[in-house]
N, C-alpha and C positions, 0 to 999 in steps of 0.2 A: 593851884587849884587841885584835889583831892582826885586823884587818878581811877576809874572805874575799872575795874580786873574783866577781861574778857569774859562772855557769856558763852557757855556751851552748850548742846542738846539739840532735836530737833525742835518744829516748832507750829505754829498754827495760828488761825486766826478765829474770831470771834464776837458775835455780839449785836446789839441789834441797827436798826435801821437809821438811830437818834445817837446810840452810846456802844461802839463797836470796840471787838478787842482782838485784840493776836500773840500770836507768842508760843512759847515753851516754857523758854527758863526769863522770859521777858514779856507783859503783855502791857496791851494801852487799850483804855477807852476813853468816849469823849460825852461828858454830861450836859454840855451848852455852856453857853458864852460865863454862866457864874463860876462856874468852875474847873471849865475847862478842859483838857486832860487830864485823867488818871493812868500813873503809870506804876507797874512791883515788876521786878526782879529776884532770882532766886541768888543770893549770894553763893558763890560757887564754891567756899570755903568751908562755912556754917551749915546752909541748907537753908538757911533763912530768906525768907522773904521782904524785903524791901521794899517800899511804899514811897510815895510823894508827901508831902504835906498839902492835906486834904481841902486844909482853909487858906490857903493863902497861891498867889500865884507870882509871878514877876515877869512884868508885861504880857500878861495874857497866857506865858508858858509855865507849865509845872515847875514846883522848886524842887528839888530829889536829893536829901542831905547823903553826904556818904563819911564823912568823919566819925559825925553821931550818926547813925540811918535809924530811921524811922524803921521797926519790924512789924510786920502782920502778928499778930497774935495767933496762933492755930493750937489747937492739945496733941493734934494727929502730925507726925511730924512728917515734911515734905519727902518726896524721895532723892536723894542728893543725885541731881540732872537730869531731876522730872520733870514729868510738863504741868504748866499753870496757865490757866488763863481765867479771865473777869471779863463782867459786864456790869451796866449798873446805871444810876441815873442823878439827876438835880431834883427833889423832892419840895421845893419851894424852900427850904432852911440845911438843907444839908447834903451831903453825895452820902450817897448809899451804894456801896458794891456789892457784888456777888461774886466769891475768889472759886475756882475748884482747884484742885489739883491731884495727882500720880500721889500716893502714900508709901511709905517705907513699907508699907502691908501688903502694897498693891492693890490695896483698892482706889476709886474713884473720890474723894470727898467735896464737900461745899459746906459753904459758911457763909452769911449773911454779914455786912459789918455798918455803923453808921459813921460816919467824920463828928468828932469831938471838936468843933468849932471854937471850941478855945487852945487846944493843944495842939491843932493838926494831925493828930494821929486818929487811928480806927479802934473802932472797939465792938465787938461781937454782939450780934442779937441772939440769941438763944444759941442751942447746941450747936455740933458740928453734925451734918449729916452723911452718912456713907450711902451715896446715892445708887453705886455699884450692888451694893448690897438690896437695898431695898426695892432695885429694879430685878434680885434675882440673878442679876450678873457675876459667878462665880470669880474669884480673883482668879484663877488659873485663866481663864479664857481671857482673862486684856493682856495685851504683849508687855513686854516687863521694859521696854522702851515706846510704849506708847506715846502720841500726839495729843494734844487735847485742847476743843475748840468748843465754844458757845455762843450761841445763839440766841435772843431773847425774843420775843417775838410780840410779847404782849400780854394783858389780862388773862385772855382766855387762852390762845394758842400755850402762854407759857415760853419754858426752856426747852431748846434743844441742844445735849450736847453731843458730840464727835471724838468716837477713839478707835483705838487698832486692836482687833484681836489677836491670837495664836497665829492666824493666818497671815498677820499683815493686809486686812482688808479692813473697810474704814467702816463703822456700826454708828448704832444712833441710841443716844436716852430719850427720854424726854418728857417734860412736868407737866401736869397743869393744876387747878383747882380739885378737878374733876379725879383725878386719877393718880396723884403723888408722881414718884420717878416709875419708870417703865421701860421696859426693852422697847426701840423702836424698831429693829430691823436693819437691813443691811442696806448700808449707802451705795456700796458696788462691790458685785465677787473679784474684780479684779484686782490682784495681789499690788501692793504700792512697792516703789522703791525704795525710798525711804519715809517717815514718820513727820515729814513736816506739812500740816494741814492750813488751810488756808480756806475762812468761810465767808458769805456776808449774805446779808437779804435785802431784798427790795419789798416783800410783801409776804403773810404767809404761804404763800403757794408758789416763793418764790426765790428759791435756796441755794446758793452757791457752795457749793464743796470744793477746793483744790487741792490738789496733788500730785507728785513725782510720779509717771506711771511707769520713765525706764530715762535711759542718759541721751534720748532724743526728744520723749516727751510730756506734756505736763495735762492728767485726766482733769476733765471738770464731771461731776455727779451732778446734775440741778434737780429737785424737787417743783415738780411742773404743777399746771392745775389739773391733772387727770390724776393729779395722788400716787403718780410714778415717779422715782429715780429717774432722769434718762441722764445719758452718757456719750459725751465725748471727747476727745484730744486734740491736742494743739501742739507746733506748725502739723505733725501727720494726723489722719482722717483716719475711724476708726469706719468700717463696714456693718450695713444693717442697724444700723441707728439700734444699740443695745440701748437694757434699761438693768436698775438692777435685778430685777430677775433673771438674766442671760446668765446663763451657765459661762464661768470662768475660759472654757475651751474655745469660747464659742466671740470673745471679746478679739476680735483682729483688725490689726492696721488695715486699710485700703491698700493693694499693692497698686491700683489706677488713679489713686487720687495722689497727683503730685504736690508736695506741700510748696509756699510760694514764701519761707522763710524758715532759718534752725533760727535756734533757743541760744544766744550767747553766752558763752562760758557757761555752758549747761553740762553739768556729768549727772543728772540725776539725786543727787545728794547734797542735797542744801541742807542749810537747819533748821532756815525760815523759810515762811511764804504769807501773804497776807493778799487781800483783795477787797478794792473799793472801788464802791459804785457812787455815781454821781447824779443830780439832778436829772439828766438826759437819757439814762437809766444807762452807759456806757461803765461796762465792768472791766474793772482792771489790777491782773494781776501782779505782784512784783514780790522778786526774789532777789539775796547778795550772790554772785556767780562766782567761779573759780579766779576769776582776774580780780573780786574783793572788791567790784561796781556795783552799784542798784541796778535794775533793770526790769523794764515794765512792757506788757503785754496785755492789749486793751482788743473788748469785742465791739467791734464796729460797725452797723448794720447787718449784726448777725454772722461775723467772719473776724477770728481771729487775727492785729494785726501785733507786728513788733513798733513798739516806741523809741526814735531815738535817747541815747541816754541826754542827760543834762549835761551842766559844767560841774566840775569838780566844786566850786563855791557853793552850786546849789544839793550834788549828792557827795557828799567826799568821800573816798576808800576807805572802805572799813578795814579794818583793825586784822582781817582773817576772810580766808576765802570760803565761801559757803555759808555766810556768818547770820546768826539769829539776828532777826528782826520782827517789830509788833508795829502793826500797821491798825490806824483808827480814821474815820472821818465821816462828817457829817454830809446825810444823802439830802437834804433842801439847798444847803449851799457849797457842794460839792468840794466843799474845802476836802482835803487828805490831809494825815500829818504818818509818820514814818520814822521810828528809832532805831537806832543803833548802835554799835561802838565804833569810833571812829578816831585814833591819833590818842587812845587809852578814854577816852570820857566820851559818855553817852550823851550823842546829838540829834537834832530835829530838823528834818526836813517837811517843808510846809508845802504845799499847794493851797492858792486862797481862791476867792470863788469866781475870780477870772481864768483860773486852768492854769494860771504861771505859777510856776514853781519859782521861790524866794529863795535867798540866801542860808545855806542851815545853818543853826546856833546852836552853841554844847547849851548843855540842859543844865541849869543855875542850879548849884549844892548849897548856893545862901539865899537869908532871905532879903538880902539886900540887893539892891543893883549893883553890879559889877562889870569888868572887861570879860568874866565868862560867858556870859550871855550875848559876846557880842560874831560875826559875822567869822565861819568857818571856811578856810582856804587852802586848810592842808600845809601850812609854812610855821615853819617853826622859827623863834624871834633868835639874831646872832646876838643879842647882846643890847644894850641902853646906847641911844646914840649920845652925842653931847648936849641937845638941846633936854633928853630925857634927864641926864645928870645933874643938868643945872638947876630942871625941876624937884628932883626929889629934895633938895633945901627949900623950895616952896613949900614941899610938900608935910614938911617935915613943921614949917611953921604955922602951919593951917592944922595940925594934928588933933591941936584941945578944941578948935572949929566943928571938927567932923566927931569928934568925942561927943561935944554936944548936940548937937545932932541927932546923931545915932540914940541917943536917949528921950529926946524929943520921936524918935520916931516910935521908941516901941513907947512913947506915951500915949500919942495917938493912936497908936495898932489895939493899945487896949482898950480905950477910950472908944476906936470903933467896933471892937469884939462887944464890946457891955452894951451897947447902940445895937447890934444885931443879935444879942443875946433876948434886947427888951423887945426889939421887933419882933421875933420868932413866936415871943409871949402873947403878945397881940394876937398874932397872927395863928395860935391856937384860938383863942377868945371867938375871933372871928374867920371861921375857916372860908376857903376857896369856895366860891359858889359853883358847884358840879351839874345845875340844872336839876332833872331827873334821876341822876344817877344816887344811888345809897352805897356808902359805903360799908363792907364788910364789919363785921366785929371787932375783927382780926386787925394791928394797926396797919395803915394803907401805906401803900409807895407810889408814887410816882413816877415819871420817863421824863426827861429834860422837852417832850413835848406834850405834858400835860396828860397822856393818857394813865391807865392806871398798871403798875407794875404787878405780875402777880404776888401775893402775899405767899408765903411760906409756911404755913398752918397744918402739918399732920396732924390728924386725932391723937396720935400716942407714937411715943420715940418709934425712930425707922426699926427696929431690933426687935420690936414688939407685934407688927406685921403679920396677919396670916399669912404666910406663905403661898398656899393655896389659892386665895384671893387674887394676889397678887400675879402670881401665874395665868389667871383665868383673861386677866383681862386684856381687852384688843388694843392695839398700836391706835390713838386717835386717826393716823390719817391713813389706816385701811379701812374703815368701818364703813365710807361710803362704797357704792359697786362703782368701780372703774371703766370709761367712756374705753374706744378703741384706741389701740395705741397711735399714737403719732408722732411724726418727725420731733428731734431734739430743737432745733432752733426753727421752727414755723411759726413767723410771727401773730396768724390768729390765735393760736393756743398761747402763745405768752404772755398776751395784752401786757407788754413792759413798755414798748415803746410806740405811743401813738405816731401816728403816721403824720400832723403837722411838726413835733420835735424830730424828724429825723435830718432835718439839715443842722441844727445844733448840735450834733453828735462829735463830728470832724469835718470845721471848718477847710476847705483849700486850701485858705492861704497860710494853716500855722498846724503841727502837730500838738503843739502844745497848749491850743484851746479844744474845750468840749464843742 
């Protein structure tokens, strides 16, 4: 099988509530059960971006060729060990993403793409947009090893994305219909330690930011419903419940709050981080640690706990200590899924929506079934036993068997691509019944659950922008006046977790159900 070259850089996470993504130099999101995972990589050689095949899956998991790899199409070329990360959705006939990434220029860009249902690959909706710019964001001011993480949020909310400036402090874009890309404001003054971001949302008002704050511990930002930042850390307790308004000086550990667990194989300098929340609104973060383990730290009736690791079958050692990983999963059925390199080829670790975590599987380069797709354990094979021997002369006489076969298959694979070509056709003729709702001019998208994605529609190229304009206007979520502040984790202000779901959070009898 076709060996995957380690991935490097920091890294982050992303995306919305339906189709979330994570990464650096690696992201994932997840569109619904028709398509699955989407996964790109930055190839570490090229600069290039690497894709899944968009239309096709095997057994439910992405297929991710690396002999031939499928490339992103971009004109801006990536910054070789930048960060990228996607969002995107199931449009009733197709996956549609949204890539950004760090540019060789240093700016910020995005691009729109749709899946080519007959080839597998993406192919671009209109231009590429330098969103850095058009929010006014100077290239000088984002760090030249910036993080980069997105959010989607919906119709109106729109994008939010997540990066690092000069300072090393984590800032915010963000889209809507209403307003193009824009400065949001600062996520927290507090300096990070390293560039690997990790986001997720349960609602708009309800925004997960993660981060390195030092080699003891890891800040969370959340965007509350009072339209503030507020801020804290994990295992240590930061003092005076800051928000991001708190002056940088003024951001300190609790020296009386004793913490009641450290961070394993925690030095501060991961390259990944990713965070998923589940059904029971229990958020949980996980990073690769310096022993080259997964490891997860989930908030449990409002208190940070540690999770035991798994078994090697279900997280296997990665490839490198500190090692990129894109974390994606679906908030109704609490499934998670979790990439990585592991034993040189990039694998998958599952949680399905009982909270067990399954067996990982390297992540299939064909589009056949094969033994790579099958159950990771970390062992590498001595050699053909004798019973294997004796098969390959079987195997050998069944050859023109599976010749035919394999032709038979892609006869049907076409047979059903022209079957889903004609349906799609239809299925213009007679579009989705939306009720009330009208759809824009502009062509519409959709979210793997049905709601509407925002369209992408500036009046006139980003470069053409009055500046002036642009400058003038307000961050959407300072526009309303802000109630008084309140505690970080006070569950009336959060409304996340009703109070009949809180014995479903963590069962007694198992850490490893919600």
């Amino acid at each position: 099988m076709t060996r995957i070259l380690s991935i490097g850089a920091a890294a982050l996470a992303a995306s919305s509530v339906i189709s979330t993504a994570s990464a650096t130099s690696i992201y994932a999101f997840y569109t619904g059960t028709d398509r699955g995972v989407q996964l790109g990589m930055q190839d570490p050689n090229s600069g290039d971006i690497w894709v899944n095949d968009c239309a096709a899956m095997n057994n439910g998991n992405p297929l991710f060729p690396t002999d031939v790899p499928i490339v992103l199409p971009v004109s801006t070329p990536v910054k070789m060990g930048g960060s990228i990360a996607a969002t995107g959705w199931w449009d009733s006939q197709k996956v549609v993403t949204s890539v950004f990434w760090h540019s060789v220029n240093g700016t910020i860009v995005n691009a729109i793409y749709n899946c080519d249902n007959e080839s597998g690959t993406f192919v671009r909706m209109g231009p590429e947009y330098v969103i850095s710019e058009t929010a006014n964001v100077k290239n000088s001011s984002i760090h030249e090893n910036t993080g980069l993480a997105v959010e989607l949020l919906g119709s109106t909310a729109g994008y939010r994305v997540f990066y690092h400036d000069n300072n090393s402090q984590v800032q915010e874009l963000f889209y809507t219909q209403k307003t193009n890309w824009n400065y949001g404001g600062i996520v927290s003054q507090d300096p990070v330690a390293s560039f690997a971001l990790g986001t997720a949302h349960s609602s708009t008002d309800n925004i997960t930011v993660a981060f390195p704050r030092s080699d003891k511990d890891i800040e969370v930002s959340r965007f509350n419903s009072d339209k503030t930042w507020h801020i804290s850390t994990f295992p240590e307790s930061l003092e005076n419940s800051p928000t991001n308004k708190t002056d940088t000086s003024k951001i300190e550990i609790d020296p009386k709050a004793e913490a009641n667990f450290t961070l394993p194989a925690w030095d501060g300098a991961p390259s990944g981080m990713g965070v998923a929340i589940d059904s029971t609104f229990t958020r949980s973060v996980f990073y690769i640690g310096t022993d080259r383990l997964l490891h997860e730290v989930s908030n449990i009736n409002f208190q940070w706990k540690l999770y035991p690791n798994q078994t090697s079958e279900a997280w296997p050692e990665a490839d490198e200590a500190n090692a990129d990983l894109a974390v994606t999963y679906n908030f109704q059925s609490s499934e998670a899924w979790i990439y990585y390199v592991s034993g040189g080829s990039l694998v998958q670790a599952y949680r399905g929506t009982s909270g067990d975590w399954s067996s990982a599987v390297v992540v299939s380069v064909n589009s056949i079934d094969d033994k790579t797709t099958s159950n990771v354990d970390g062992k590498k094979s001595s050699g053909l036993s004798t019973g294997a021997k004796a098969g390959v002369g079987v195997a050998v006489s069944i050859g023109v068997l599976a010749i035919a076969g394999l032709g038979l298959f892609f006869f049907l694979r076409r047979r059903r691509q022209r079957a889903a070509a004609a349906a799609a056709a239809a299925d213009k003729e007679h579009p989705i019944n939306l009720g009330d709702y009208q759809a824009p001019p502009e062509q519409a998208h959709y979210m793997a659950d049905g709601s509407l994605a925002p369209p992408y529609s500036p009046q006139v190229p980003y470069d053409a922008h009055d500046p002036h304009k642009m400058a003038a206007m307000t961050p959407v979520h300072m526009l309303a006046t802000p109630p008084p502040p309140v505690e970080l984790e006070q569950p009336p202000m959060i409304h996340e977790l009703p109070p009949e779901n809180y014995s479903y959070e963590l069962p007694a009898e198992s850490f490893e159900h919600r």
